[in-house]
N, CA, C and O of each residue as an XYZ file, in Angstrom:
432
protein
N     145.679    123.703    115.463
C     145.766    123.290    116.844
C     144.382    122.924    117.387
O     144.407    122.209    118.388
N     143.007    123.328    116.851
C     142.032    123.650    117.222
C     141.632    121.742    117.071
O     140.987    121.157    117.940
N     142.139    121.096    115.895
C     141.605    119.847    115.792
C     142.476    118.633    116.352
O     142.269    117.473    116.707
N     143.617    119.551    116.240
C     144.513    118.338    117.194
C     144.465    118.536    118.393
O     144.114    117.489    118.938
N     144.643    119.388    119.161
C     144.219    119.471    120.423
C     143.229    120.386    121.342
O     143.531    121.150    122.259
N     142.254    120.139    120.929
C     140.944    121.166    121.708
C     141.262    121.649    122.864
O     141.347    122.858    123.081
N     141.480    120.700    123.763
C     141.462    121.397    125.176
C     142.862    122.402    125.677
O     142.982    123.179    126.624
N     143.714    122.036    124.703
C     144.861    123.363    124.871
C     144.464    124.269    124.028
O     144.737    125.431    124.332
N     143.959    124.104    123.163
C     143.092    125.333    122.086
C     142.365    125.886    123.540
O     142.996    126.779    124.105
N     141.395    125.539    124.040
C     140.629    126.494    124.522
C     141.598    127.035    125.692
O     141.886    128.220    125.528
N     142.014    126.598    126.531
C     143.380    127.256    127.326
C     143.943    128.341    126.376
O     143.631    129.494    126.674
N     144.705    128.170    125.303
C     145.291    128.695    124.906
C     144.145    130.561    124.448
O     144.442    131.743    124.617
N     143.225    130.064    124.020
C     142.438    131.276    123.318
C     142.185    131.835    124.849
O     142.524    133.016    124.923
N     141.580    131.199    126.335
C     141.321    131.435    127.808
C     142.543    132.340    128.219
O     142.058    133.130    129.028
N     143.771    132.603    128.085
C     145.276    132.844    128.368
C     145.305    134.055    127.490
O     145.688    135.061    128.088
N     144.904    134.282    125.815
C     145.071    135.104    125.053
C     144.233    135.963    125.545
O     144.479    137.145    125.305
N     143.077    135.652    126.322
C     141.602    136.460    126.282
C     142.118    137.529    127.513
O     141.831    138.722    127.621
N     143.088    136.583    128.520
C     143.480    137.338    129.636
C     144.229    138.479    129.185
O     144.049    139.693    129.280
N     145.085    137.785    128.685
C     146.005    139.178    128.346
C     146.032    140.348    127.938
O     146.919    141.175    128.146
N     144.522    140.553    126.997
C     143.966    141.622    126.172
C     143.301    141.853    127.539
O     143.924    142.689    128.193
N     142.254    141.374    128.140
C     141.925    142.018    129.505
C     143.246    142.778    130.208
O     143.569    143.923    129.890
N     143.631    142.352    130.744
C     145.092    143.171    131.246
C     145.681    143.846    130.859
O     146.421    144.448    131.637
N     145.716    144.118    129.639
C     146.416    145.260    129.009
C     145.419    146.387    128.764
O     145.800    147.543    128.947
N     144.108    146.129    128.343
C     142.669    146.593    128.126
C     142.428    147.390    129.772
O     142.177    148.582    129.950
N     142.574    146.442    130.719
C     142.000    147.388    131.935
C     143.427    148.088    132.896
O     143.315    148.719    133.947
N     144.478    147.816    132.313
C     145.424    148.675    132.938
C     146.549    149.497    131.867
O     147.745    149.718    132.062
N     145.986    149.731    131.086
C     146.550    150.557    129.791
C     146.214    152.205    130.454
O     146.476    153.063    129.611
N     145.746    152.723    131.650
C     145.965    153.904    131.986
C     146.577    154.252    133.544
O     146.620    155.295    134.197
N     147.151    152.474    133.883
C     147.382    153.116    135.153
C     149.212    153.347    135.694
O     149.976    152.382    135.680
N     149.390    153.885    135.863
C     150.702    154.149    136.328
C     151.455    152.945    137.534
O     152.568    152.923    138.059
N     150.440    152.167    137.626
C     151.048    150.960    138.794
C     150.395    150.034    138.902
O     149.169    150.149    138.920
N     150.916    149.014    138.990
C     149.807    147.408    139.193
C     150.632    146.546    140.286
O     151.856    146.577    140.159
N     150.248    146.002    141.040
C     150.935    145.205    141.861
C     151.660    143.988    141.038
O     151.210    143.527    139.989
N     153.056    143.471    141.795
C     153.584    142.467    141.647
C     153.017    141.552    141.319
O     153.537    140.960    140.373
N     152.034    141.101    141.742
C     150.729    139.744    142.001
C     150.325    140.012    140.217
O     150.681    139.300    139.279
N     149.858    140.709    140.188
C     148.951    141.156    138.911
C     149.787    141.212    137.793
O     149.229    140.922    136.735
N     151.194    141.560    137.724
C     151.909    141.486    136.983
C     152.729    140.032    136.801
O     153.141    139.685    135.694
N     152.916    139.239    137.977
C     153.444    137.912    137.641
C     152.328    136.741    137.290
O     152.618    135.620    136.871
N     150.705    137.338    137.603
C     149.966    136.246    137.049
C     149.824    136.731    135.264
O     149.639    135.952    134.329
N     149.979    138.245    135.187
C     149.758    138.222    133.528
C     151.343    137.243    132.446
O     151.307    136.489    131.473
N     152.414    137.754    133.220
C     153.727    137.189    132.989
C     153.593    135.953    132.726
O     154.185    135.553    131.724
N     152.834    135.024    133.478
C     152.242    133.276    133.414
C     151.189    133.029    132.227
O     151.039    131.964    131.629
N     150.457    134.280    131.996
C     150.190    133.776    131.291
C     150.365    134.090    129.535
O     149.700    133.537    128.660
N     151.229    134.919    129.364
C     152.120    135.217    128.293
C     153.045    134.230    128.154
O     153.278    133.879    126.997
N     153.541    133.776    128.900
C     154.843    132.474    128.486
C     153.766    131.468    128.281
O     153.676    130.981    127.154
N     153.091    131.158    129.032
C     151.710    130.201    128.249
C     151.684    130.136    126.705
O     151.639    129.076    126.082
N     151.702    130.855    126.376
C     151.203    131.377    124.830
C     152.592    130.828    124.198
O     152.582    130.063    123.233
N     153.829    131.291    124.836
C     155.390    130.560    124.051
C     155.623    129.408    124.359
O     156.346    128.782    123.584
N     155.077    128.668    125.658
C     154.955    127.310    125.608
C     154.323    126.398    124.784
O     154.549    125.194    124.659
N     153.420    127.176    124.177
C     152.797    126.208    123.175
C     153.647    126.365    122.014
O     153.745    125.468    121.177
N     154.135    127.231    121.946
C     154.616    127.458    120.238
C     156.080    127.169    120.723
O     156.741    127.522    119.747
N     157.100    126.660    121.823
C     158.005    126.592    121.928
C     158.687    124.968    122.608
O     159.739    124.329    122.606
N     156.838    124.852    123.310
C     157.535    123.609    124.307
C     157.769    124.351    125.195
O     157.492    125.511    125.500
N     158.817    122.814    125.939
C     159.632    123.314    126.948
C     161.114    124.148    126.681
O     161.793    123.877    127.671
N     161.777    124.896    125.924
C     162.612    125.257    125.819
C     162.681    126.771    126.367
O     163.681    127.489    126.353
N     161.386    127.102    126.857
C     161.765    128.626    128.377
C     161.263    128.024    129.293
O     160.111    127.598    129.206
N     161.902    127.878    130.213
C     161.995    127.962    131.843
C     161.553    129.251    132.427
O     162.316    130.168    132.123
N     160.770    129.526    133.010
C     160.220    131.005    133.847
C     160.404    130.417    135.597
O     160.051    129.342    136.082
N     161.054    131.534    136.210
C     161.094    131.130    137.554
C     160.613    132.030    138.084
O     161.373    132.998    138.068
N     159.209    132.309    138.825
C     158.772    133.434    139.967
C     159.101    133.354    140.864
O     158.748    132.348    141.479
N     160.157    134.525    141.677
C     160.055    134.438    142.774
C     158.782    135.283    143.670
O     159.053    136.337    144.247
N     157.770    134.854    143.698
C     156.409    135.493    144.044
C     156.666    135.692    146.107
O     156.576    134.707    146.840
N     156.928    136.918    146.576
C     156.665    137.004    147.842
C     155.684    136.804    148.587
O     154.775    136.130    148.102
N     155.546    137.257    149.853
C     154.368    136.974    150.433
C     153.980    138.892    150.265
O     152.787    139.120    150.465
N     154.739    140.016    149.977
C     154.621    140.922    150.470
C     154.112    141.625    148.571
O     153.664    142.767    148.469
N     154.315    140.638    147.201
C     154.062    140.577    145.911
C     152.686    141.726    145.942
O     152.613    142.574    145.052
N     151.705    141.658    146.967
C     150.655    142.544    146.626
C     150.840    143.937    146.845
O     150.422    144.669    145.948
N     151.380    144.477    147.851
C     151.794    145.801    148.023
C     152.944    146.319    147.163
O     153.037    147.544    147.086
N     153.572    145.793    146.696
C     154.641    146.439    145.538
C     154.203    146.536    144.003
O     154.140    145.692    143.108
N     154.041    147.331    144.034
C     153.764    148.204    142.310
C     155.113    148.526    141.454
O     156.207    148.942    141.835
N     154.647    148.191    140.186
C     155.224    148.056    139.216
C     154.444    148.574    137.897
O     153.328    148.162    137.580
N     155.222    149.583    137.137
C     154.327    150.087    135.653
C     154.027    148.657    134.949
O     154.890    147.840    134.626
N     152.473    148.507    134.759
C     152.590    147.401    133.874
C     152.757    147.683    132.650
O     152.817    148.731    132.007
N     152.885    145.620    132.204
C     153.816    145.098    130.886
C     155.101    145.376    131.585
O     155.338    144.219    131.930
N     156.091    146.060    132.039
C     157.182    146.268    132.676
C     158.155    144.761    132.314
O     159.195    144.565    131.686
N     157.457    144.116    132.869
C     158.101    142.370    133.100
C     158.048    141.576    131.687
O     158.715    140.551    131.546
N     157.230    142.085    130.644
C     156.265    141.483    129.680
C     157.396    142.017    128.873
O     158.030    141.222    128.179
N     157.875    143.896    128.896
C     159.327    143.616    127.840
C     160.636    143.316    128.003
O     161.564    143.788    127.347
N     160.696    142.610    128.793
C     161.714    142.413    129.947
C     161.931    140.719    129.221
O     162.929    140.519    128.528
N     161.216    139.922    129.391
C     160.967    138.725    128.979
C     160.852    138.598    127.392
O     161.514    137.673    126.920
N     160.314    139.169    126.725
C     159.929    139.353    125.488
C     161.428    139.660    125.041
O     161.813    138.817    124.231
N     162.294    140.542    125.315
C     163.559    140.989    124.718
C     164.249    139.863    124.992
O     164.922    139.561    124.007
N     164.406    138.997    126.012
C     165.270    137.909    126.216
C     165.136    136.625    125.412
O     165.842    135.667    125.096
N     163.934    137.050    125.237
C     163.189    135.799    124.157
C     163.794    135.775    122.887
O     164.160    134.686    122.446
N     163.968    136.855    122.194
C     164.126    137.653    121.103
C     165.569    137.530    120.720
O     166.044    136.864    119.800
N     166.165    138.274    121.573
C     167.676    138.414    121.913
C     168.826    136.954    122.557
O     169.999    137.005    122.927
N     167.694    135.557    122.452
C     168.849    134.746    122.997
C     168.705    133.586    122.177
O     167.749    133.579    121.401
N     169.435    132.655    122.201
C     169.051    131.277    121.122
C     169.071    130.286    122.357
O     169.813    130.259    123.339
N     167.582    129.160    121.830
C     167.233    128.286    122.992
C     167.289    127.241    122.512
O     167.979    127.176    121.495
N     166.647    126.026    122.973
C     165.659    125.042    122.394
C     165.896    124.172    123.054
O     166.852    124.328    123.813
N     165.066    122.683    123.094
C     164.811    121.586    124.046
C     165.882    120.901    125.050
O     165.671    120.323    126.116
N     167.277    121.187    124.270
C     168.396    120.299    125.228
C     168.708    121.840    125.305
O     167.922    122.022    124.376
N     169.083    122.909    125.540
C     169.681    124.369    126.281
C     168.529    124.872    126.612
O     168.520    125.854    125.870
N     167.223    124.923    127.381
C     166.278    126.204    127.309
C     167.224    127.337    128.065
O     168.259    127.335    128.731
N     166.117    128.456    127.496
C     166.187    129.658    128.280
C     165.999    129.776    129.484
O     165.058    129.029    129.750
N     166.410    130.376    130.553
C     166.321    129.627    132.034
C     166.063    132.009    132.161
O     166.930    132.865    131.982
N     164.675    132.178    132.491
C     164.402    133.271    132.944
C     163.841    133.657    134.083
O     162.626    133.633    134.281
N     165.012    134.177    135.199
C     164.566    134.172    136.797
C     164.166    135.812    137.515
O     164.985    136.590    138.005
N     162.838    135.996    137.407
C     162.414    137.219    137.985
C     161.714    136.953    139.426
O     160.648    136.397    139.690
N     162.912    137.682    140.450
C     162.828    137.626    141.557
C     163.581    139.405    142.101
O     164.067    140.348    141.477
N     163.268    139.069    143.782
C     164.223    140.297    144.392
C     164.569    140.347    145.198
O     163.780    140.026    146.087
N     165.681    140.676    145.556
C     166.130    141.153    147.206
C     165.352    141.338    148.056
O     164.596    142.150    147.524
N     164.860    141.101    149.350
C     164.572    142.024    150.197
C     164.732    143.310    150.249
O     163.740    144.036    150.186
N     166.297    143.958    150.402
C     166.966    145.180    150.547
C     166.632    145.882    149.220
O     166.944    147.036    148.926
N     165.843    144.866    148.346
C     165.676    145.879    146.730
C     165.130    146.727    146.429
O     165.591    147.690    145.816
N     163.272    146.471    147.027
C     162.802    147.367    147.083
C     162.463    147.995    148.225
O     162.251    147.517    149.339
N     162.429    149.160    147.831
C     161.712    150.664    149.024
C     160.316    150.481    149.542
O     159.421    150.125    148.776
N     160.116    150.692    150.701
C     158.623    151.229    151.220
C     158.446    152.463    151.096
O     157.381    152.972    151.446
């Protein structure tokens, strides 16, 4: 990939680099905000877009309220990963994966 296409090579290794950061600096915490968890989520399907194309669809529903709600991270990461795993896709059917929520869903 590195000679056919450089500039998604370096995206692509930029995206990998994140993810080990993110897992690296929140591998002891018991909660990460929504925000923090749907930008790592973006950029993990990054990584299956290249090796997949377009055949996953990811839909965020990102709130305005996404920063104050915590979530154990990776949470979303095996959530996505099992659907990946567990479903058959490809260019004319993708996978169509919609992580969103109620209002009434979550608690204050």
């Amino acid at each position: 990939m590195v000679e056919e296409d450089p500039k998604k090579s370096v995206q692509y290794i930029n995206r990998l680099s994140a993810i080990y950061r993110y897992v690296l600096n929140n591998r002891r915490q018991n909660v990460v905000s929504l925000t923090q968890e749907f930008d790592f989520i973006k950029d993990y399907l990054f990584l299956y877009e290249v090796r997949y194309g377009k055949s996953i669809h990811l839909k965020l529903e990102e709130g305005v309220h996404s920063e104050k709600w915590g979530i154990p991270p990776l949470t979303l990461q095996l959530l996505v990963e099992n659907a990946i795993k567990h479903n058959l896709f490809e260019q004319e059917n993708p996978l169509q994966i919609h992580i969103g929520f109620e209002p009434g869903d979550i608690y204050s």
